[in-house]
PLY file of the C-alpha trace (Angstrom):
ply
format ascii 1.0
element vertex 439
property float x
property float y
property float z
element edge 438
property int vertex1
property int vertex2
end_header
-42.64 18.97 -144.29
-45.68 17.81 -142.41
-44.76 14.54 -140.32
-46.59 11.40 -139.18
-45.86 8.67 -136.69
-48.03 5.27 -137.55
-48.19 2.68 -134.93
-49.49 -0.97 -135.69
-51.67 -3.48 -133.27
-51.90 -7.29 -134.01
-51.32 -9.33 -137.23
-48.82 -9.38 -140.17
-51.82 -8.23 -142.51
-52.31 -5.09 -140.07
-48.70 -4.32 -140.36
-49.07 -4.32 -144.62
-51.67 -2.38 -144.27
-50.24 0.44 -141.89
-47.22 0.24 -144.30
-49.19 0.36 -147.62
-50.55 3.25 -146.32
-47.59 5.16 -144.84
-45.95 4.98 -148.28
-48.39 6.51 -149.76
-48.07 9.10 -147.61
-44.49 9.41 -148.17
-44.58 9.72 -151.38
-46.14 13.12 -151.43
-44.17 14.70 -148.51
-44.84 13.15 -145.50
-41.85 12.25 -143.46
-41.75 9.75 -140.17
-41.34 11.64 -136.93
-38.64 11.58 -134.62
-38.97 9.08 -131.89
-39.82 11.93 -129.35
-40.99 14.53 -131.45
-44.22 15.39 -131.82
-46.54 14.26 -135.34
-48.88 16.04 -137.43
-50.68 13.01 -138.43
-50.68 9.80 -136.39
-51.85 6.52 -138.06
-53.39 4.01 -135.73
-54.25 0.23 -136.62
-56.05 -1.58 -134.39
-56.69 -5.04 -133.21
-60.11 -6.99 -131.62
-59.09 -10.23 -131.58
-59.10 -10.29 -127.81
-60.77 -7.86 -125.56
-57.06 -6.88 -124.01
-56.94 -6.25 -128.49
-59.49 -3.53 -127.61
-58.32 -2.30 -124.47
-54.53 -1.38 -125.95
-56.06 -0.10 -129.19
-57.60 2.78 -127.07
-54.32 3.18 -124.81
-52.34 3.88 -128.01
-55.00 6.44 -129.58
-55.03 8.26 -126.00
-51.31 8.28 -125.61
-50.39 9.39 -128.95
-53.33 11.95 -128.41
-51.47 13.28 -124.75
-48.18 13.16 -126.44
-48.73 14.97 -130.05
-51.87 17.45 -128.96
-52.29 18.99 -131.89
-51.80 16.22 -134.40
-54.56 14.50 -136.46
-55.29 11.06 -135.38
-56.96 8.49 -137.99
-57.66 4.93 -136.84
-58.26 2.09 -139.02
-58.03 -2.35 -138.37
-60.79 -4.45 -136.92
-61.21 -2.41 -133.64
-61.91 0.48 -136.00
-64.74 -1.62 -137.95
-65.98 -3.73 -135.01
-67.19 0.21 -133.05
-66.23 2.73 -135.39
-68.65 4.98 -133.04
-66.41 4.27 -129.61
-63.34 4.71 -131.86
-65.02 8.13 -132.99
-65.15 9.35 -129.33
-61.38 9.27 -128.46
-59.15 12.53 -128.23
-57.76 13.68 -130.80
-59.33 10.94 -133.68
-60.61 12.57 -137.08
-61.01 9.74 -139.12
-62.05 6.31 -138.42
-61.71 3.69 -141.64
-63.83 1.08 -141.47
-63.15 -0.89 -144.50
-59.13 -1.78 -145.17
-60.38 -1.67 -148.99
-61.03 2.08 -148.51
-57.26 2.30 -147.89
-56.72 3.43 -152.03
-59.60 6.34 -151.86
-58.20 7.54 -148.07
-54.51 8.43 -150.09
-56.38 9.69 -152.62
-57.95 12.47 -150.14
-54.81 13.07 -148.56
-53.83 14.31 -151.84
-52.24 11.35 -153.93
-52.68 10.80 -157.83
-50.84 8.20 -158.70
-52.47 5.77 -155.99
-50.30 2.38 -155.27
-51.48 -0.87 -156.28
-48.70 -2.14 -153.44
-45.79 -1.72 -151.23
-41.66 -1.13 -152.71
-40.26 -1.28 -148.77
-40.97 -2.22 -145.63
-39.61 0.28 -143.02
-36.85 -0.92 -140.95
-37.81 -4.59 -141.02
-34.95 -7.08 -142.82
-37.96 -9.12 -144.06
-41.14 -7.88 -145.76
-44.57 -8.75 -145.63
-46.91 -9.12 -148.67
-50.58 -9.19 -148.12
-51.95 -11.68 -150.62
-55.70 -12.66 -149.24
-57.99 -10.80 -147.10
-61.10 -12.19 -145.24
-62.62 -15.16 -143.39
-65.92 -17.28 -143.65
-65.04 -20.03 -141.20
-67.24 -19.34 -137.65
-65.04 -20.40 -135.11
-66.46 -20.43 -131.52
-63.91 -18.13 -130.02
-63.15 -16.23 -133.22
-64.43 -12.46 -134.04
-62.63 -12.29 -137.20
-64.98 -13.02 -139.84
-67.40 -10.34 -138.67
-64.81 -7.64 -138.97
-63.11 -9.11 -141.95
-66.10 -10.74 -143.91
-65.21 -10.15 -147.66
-63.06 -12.89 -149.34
-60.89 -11.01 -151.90
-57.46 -12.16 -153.37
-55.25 -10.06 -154.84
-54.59 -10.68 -158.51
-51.07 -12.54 -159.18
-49.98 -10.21 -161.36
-49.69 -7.36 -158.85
-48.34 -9.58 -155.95
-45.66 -10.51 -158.54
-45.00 -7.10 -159.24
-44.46 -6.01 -155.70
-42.22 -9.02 -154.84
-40.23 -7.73 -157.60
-40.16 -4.78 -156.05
-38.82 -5.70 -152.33
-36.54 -8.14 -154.17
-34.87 -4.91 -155.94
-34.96 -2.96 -152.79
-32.87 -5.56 -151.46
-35.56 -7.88 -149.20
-33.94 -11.22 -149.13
-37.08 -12.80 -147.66
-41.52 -12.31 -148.41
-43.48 -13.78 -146.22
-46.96 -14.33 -147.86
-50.13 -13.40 -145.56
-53.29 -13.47 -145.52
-56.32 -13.41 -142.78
-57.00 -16.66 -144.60
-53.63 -18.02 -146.47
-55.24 -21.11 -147.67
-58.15 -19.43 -149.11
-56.37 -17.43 -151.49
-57.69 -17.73 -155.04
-61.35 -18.89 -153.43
-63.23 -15.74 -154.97
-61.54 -16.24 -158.71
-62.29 -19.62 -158.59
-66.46 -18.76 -158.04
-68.42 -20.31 -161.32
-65.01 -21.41 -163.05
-64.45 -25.46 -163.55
-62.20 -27.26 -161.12
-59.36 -27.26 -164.02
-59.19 -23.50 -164.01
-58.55 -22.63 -160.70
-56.20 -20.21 -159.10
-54.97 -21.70 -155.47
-52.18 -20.93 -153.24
-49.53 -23.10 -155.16
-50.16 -21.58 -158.09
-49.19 -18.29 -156.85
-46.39 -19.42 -155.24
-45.01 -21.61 -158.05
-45.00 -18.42 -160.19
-43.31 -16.31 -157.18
-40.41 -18.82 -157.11
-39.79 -18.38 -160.83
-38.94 -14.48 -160.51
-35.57 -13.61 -160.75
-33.68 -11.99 -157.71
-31.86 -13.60 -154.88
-34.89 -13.89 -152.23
-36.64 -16.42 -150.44
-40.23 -16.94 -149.41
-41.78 -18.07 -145.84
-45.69 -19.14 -145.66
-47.61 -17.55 -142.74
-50.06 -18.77 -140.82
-52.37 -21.84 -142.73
-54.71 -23.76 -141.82
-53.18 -27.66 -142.23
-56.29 -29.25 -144.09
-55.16 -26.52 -147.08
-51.69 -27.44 -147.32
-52.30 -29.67 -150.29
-50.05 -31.58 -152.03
-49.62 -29.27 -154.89
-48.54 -26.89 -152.52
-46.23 -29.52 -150.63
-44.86 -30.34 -154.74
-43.52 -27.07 -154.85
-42.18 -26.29 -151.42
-40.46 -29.56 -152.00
-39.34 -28.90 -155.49
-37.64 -25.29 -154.15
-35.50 -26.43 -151.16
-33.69 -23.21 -151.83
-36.15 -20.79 -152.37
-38.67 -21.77 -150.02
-38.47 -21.93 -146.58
-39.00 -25.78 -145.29
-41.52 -24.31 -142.23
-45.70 -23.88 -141.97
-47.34 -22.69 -139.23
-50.24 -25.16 -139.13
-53.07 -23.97 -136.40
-53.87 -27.16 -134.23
-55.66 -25.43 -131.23
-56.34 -28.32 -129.62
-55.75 -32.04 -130.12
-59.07 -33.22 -128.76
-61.57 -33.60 -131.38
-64.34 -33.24 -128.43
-63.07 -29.77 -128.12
-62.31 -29.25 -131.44
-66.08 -29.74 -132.41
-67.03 -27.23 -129.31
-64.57 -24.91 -130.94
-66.23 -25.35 -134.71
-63.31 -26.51 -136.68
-63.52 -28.18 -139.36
-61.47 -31.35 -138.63
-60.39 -33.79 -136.38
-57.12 -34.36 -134.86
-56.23 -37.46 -136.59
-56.76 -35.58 -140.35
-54.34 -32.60 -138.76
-51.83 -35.20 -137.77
-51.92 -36.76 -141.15
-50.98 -33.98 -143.03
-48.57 -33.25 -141.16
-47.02 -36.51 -141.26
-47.51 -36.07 -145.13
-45.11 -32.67 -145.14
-42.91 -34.28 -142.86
-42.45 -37.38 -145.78
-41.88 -34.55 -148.70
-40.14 -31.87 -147.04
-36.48 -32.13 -145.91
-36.55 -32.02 -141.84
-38.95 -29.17 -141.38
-39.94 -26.98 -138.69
-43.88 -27.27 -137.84
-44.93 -24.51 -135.89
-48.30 -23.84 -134.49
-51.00 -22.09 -132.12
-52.93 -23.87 -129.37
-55.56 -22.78 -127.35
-55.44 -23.88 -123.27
-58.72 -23.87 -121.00
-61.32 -23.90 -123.98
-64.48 -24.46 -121.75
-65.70 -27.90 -121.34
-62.37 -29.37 -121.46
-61.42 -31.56 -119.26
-57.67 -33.27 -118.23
-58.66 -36.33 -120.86
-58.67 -33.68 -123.21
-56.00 -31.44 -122.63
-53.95 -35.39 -122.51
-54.79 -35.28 -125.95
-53.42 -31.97 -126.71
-50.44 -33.22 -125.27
-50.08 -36.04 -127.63
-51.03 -34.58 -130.57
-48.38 -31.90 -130.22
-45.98 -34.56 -129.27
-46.69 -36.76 -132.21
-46.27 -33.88 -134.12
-43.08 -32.20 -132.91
-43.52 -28.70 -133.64
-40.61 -26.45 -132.71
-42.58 -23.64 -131.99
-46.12 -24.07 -129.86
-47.99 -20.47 -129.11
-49.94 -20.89 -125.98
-52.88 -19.27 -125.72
-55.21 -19.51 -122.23
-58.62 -19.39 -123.39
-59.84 -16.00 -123.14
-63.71 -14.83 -123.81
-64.27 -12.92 -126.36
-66.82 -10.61 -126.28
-70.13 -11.68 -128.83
-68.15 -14.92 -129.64
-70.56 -18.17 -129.35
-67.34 -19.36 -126.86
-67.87 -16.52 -124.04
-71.30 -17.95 -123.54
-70.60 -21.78 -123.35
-71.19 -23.25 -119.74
-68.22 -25.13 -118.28
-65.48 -22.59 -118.31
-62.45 -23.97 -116.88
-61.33 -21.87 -113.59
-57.83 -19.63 -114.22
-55.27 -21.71 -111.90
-56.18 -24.63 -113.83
-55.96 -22.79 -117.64
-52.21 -21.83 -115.95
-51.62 -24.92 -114.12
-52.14 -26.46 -118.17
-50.28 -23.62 -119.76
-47.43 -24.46 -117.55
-47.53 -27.96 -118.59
-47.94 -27.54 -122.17
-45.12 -25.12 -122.29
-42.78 -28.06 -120.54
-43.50 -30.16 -123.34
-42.83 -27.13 -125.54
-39.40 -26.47 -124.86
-38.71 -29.90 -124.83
-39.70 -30.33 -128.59
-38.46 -26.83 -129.56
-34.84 -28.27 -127.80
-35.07 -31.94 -129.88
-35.58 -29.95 -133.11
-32.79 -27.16 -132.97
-30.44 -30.42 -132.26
-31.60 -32.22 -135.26
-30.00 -29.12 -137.19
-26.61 -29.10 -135.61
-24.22 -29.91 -137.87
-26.25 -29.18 -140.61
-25.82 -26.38 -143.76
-28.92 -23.40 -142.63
-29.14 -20.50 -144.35
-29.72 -17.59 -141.88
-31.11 -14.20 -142.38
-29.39 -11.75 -140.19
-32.05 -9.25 -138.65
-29.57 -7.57 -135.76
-25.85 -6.75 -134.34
-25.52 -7.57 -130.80
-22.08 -6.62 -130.29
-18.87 -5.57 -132.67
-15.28 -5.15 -131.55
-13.16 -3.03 -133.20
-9.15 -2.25 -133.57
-7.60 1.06 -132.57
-7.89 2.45 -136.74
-11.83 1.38 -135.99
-11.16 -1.77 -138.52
-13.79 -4.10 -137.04
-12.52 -7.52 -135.70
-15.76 -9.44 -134.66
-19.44 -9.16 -134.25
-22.13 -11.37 -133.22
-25.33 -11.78 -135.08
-28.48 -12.58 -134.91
-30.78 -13.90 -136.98
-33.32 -16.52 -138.56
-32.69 -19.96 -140.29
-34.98 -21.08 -143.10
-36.41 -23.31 -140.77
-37.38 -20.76 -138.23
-34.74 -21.16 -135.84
-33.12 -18.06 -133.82
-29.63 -18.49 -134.36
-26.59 -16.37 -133.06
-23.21 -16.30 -135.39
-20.27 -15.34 -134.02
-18.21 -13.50 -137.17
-14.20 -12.48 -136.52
-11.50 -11.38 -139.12
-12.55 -10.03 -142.71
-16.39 -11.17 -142.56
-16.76 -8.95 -139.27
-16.54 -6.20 -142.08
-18.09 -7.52 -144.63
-21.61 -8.92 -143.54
-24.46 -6.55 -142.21
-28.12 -6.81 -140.99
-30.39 -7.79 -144.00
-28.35 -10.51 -145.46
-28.29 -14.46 -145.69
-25.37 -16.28 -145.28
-24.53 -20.09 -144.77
-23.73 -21.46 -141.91
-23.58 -24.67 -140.00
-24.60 -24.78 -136.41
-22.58 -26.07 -133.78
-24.47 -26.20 -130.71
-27.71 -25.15 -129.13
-28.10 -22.35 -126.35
-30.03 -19.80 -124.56
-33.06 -21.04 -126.41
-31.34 -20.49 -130.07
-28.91 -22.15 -132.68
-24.96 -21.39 -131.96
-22.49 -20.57 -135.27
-19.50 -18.74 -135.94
-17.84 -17.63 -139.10
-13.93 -16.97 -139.27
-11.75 -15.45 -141.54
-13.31 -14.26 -145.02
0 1
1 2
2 3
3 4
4 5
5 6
6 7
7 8
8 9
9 10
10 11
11 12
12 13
13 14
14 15
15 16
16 17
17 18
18 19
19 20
20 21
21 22
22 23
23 24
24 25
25 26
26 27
27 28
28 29
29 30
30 31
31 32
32 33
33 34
34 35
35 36
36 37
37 38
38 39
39 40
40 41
41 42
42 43
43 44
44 45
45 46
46 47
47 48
48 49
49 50
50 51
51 52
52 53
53 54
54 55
55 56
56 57
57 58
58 59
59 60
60 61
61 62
62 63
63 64
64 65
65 66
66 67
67 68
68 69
69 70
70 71
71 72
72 73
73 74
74 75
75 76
76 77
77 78
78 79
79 80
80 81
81 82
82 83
83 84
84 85
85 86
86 87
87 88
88 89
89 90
90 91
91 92
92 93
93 94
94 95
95 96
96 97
97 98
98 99
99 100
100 101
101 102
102 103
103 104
104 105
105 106
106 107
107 108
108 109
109 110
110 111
111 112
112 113
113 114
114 115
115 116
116 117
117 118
118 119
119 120
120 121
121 122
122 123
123 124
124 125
125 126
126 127
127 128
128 129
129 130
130 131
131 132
132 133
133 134
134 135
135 136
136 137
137 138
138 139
139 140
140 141
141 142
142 143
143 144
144 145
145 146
146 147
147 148
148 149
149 150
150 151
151 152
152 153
153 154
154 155
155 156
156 157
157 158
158 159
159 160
160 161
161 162
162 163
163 164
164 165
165 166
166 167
167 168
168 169
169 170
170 171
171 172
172 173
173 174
174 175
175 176
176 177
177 178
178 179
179 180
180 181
181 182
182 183
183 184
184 185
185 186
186 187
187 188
188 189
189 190
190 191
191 192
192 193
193 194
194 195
195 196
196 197
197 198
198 199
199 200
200 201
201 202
202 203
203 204
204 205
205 206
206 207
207 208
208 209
209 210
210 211
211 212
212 213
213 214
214 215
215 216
216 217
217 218
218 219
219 220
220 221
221 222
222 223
223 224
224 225
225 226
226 227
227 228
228 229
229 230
230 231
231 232
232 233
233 234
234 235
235 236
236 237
237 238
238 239
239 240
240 241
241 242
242 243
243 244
244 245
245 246
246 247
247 248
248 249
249 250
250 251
251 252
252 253
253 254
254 255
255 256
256 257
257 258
258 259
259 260
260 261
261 262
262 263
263 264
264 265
265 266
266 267
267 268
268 269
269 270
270 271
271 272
272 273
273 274
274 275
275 276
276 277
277 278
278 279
279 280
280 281
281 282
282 283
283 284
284 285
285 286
286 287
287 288
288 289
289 290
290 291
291 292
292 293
293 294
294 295
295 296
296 297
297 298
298 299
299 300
300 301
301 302
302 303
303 304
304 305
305 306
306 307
307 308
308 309
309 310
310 311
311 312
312 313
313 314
314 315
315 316
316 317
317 318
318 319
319 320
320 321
321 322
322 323
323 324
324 325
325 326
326 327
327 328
328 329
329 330
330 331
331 332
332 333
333 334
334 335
335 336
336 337
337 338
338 339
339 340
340 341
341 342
342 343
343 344
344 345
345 346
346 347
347 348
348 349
349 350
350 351
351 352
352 353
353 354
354 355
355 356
356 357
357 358
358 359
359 360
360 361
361 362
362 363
363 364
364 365
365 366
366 367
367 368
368 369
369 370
370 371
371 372
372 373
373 374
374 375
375 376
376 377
377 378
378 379
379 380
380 381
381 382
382 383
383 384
384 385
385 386
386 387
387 388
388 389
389 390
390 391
391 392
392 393
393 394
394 395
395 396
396 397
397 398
398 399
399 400
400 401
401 402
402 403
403 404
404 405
405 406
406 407
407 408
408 409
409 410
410 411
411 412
412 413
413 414
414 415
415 416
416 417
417 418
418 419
419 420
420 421
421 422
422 423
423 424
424 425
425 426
426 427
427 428
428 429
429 430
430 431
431 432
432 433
433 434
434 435
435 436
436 437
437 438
């Protein structure tokens, strides 16, 4: 049986991709490779959001191409349609896909007939991804995104529906929805229809919470302005089902900056909203991205960052120094802020950061989470190799990292993949502390 090895760069919607396209694969023979052995097809998805994006994209293509010399390498992802021709010129590539909605025709010429409309697992991972929206029209300063991912296009509800069903079956007790552009979804069906017809984000997920199956659903990334209250309605009308936790991109919390960067609103409209979920939503977590060292900001600025994020109290802040991007309006702008200051400011920022992330995971002590466990970090067993205790760990609905200590019968009994109630009792090493005893 011919084998493949298929190695995935950057986002969640890469990783559906890579695995949309692997199962295709397997269904007509193909099997994954050992860890060491060599392939006979490698599958490479790439990333360009950042020039180091680039850069690793071609170390992967070059070491798979070292390490499996006679295998046939095919590259696809945004590095792939940003220079399809450089992509062309590494060792070893024979295909280069250029356009992820090409992904159906590229089985088909491998040699599948009945070509999936979606995914029904998602490799080794305890949670699964479903790819929902693809594309982006916003022209961020520092963004190269919508020029390598240009088409809006949602996928219709039916066939999302159908492939939650799916993972649900295959035992996937949580989806996380993705999309390049979350918030967007439904923006192409809604073209030329009135305002009372269309198809938006909480629509789909209203209908996702009504399957049956014992799952729950986490939002990806969204942009905050699009977290409307219809879709606040039914997050808050689902405690169980859906997880109480957005990742809202702030980037930075001076609108000065936030004009230089091109977004689309002001820091006072992001804090608002999320002052909004906080009023609906029972204790949330509010995670979110922010970018350090955008040029032309200045310590005022960055004080406003600062404020914003404290006003806010996310639990989770990804720093980001500002890095130039390559044809990006941003990589031209004058006033870019020397490196010991971007890390002097990272530093800072990530201070305040683990200060908030510390207030947050104490406000759920004591408190009922349900946690999916994603790994086994230790088991002890008796002499008959009847297991006494493990430790867990895992993630709460509210994004948490959590580690549950398990002894007597439920050291048997519970297993990677599952979610199980528990109530926290402490906070350490950066994550929630739990144990479970007896059944």
């Amino acid at each position: 049986m011919p084998s493949l090895k298929a190695v995935t760069l950057g986002c969640k919607v890469n990783q559906y991709e890579t695995e949309y396209l692997r199962q295709g694969l397997l269904s007509i023979g193909y099997v994954d490779a050992a860890e060491n052995a060599p392939a006979d097809l490698c599958i490479v998805n790439t990333c360009t959001v950042t020039n180091e994006g680039d850069a690793k994209s071609r170390q992967v293509i070059r070491r798979l191409a070292r390490h499996n010399p006679h295998a046939r390498i095919v590259v696809m992802g945004c590095y792939a349609t940003r220079a399809p021709e450089e992509v062309a010129s590494l060792p070893n590539v024979a295909e280069v896909i250029t356009d992820k909605r090409e992904l159906p025709d590229v089985l088909g010429r491998f040699g599948v007939v009945d070509i999936p409309t979606g995914i029904s697992e998602f490799g080794t991972r305890h949670r699964a991804y479903v790819k929902v929206q693809d594309g982006c029209l916003l022209k961020c300063s520092y963004c190269i995104i919508p020029s390598v991912r240009p088409q809006m296009s949602s996928r219709p509800a039916a066939e999302i529906l159908a492939e939650v069903s799916r993972l649900a079956d295959h035992g996937y007790r949580e989806i996380v929805l993705t999309g390049i552009h979350l918030g967007h979804y439904g923006v192409d069906f809604n073209r030329k229809r009135p305002k009372d017809q269309w198809l938006r984000l909480s629509h789909l997920l209203e209908q996702i919470v009504a399957l049956p199956g014992d799952f729950r659903v986490r939002l990806s990334s969204i942009e905050a302005t699009e977290v409307t209250r219809e879709l606040i309605d039914v997050m808050a009308a689902h405690p169980g089902k859906v997880c109480p936790h957005l990742h809202v991109c702030l980037q930075s919390g001076s609108d000065r900056i936030l004009r230089r960067m091109k977004r689309r609103w002001g820091a006072k409209r992001f804090v608002d909203r999320c002052h909004l979920i906080r009023q609906r939503l029972d204790n949330p977590a509010l995670t979110t991205d922010i970018i350090v060292g955008f040029p032309g900001e200045t310590e005022e600025d960055f004080a406003d960052t600062c404020r914003v994020s404290r006003e806010v109290g996310f639990s989770k802040i990804h720093i980001f120094p500002f890095s130039p991007r390559r044809t990006t309006p941003a990589a031209e702008m004058s006033e870019q802020v020397p490196g010991d200051v971007k890390a002097d400011r990272v530093h800072r920022l990530a201070e305040i950061e683990a200060e908030l992330r510390q207030q947050y995971f104490q406000s759920l002590v004591g408190r009922e989470l349900h946690v999916l466990l994603e790994g086994e970090a230790e088991t002890e067993q008796q002499a008959d190799g009847t297991q006494t205790s493990a430790v867990f760990t895992g993630t709460t609905c509210r994004y948490a990292p959590l580690e549950l200590s398990v002894a007597g019968q439920a050291a048997q009994e519970l297993k990677p993949g599952t979610i199980v109630a528990v109530t926290p009792t402490g906070v350490a090493n950066d994550r929630l502390i739990a144990s479970i005893a007896g059944a």
